[in-house]
C-alpha positions in Angstrom: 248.4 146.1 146.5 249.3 145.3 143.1 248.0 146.3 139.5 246.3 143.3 138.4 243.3 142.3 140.5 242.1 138.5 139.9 238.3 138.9 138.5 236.7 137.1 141.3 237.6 140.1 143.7 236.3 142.5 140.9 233.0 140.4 141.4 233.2 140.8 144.9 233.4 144.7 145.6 231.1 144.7 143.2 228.4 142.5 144.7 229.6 144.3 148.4 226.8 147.2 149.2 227.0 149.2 152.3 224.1 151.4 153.9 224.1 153.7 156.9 221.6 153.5 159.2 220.6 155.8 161.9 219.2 153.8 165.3 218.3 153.5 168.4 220.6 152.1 171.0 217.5 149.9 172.2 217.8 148.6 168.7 221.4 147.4 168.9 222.8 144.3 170.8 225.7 143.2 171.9 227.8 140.2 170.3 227.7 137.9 172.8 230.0 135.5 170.5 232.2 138.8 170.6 236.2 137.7 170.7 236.7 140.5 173.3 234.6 137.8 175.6 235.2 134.3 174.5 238.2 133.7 177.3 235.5 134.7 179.7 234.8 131.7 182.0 231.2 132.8 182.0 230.7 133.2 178.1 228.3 130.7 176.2 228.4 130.2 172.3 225.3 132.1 171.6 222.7 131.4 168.1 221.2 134.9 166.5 217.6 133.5 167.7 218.8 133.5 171.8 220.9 137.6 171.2 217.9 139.0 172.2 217.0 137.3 175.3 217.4 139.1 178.9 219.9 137.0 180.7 222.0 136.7 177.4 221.9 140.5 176.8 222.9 140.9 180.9 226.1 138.8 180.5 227.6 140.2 177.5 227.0 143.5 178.8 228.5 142.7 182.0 231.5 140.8 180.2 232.3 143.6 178.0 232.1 146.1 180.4 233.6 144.3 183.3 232.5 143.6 187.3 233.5 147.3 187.9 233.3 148.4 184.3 237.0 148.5 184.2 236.9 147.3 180.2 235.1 150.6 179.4 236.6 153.2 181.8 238.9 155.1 179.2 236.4 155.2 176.6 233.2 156.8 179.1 236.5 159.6 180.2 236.1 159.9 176.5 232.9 160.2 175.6 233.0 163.1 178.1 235.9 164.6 177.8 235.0 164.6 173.7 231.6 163.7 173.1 231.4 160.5 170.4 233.6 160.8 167.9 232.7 159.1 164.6 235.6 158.3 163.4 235.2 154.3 163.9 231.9 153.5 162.2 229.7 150.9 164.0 229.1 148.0 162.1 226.3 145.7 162.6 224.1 143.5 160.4 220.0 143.1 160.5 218.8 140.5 162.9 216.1 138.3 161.3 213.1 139.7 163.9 214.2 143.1 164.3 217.1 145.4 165.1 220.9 144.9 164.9 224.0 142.6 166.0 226.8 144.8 166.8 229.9 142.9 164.3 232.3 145.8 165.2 231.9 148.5 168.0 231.0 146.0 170.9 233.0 148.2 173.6 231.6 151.3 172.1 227.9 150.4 172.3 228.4 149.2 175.8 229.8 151.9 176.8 227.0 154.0 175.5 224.3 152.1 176.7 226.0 152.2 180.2 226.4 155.9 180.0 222.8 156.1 179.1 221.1 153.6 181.4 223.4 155.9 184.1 221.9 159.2 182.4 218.3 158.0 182.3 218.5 156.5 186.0 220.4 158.7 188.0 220.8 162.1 185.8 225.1 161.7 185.9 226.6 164.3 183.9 227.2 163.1 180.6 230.1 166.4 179.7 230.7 166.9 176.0 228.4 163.6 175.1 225.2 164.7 173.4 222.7 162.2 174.7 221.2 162.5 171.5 223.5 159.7 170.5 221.1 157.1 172.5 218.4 158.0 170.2 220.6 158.6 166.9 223.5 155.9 166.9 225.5 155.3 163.1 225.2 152.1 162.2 226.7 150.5 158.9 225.0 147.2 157.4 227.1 145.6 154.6 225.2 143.6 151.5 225.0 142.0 148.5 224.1 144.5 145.8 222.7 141.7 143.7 220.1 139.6 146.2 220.3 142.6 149.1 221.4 139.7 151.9 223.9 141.0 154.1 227.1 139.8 154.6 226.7 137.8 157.7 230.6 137.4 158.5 234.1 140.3 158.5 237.4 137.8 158.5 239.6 140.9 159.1 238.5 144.2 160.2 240.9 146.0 159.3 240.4 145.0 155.8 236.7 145.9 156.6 237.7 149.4 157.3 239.7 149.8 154.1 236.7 148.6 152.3 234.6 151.1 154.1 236.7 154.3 153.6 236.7 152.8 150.1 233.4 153.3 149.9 233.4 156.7 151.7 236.0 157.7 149.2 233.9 156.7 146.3 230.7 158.6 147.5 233.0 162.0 147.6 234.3 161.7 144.5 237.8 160.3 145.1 236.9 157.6 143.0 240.2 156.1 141.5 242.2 155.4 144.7 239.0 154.7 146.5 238.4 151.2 143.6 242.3 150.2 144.2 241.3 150.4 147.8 237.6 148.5 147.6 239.4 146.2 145.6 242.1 145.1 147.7 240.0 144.6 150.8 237.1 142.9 148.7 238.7 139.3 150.7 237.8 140.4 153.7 234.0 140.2 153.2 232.4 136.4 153.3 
């Protein structure tokens, strides 16, 4: 980080806007353009307007998860041994008819709705995990301050999370580290 930041990434933490939401796991899908699934013989380049449809949905969950749900094993030991941590924020963005792309978290929601489609069908023991998650899940939707459209695309997560605990530090008061911080991750937000 230096001491001088060029003006057009002053402009763009502060046009950048970040909102928690509190939803549903019904109400969040899966990336099916997800990087974790695009070696996948069986993934398809997906548009926003086909995320919602059944066979889509089925396939990403099945591809993130894997055949035996292999992909997701250590986090449901997790989730049981723990309960849900939040300690990696969900990040999603508003689809145009309703509800929310997962951008970040993909293996995490799976894994929840598995656990909870497992919970709801067949009563497993969910240990430490409150199923209250299903109903409650943290979401966080970044957007433009000025017109309130969100930021469609993250280049760089991890810049995504610096910009997030930024923004985290800002809210508690931690306010001068917390700008250097927003301002060197401002890049990562298209």
């Amino acid at each position: 980080m230096s001491d001088q930041t060029p003006p057009d990434q002053d402009a763009a933490v502060a046009k950048a806007a970040a909102s928690q939401r509190r939803v549903s796991l019904r109400s969040l899908f899966l990336d099916p353009n997800n990087y974790r699934i695009i070696h996948e013989p069986d993934q398809k380049q997906v548009l926003d307007s086909e995320v919602k449809n059944r066979d889509v949905m089925q396939r990403t969950m099945r591809l993130l998860c894997g055949d035996k749900n292999q992909n997701i094993q250590d986090l449901m030991e997790s989730f049981k041994a723990n309960g849900y941590l939040r300690v990696d924020q969900i990040l999603v963005r508003e689809l145009p008819d309703s509800g929310f792309l997962v951008v970040e978290g993909n293996r995490r929601v799976a894994t929840l709705k598995f656990l909870q489609q497992e919970y709801e069908s067949k009563g497993i023991d969910l240990g430490q995990l409150d199923p209250e998650i299903f109903s409650r899940c943290d979401g966080i939707v970044y957007s433009r301050v000025d017109n309130g459209e969100p930021i469609a695309a993250v280049t760089d997560i991890r810049r995504a999370a610096v910009f997030e605990i930024g923004r985290i530090m800002r809210n508690n008061g931690i306010s001068a580290f917390a700008e250097a911080v927003a301002r060197s991750s401002s890049n990562c937000l298209q």
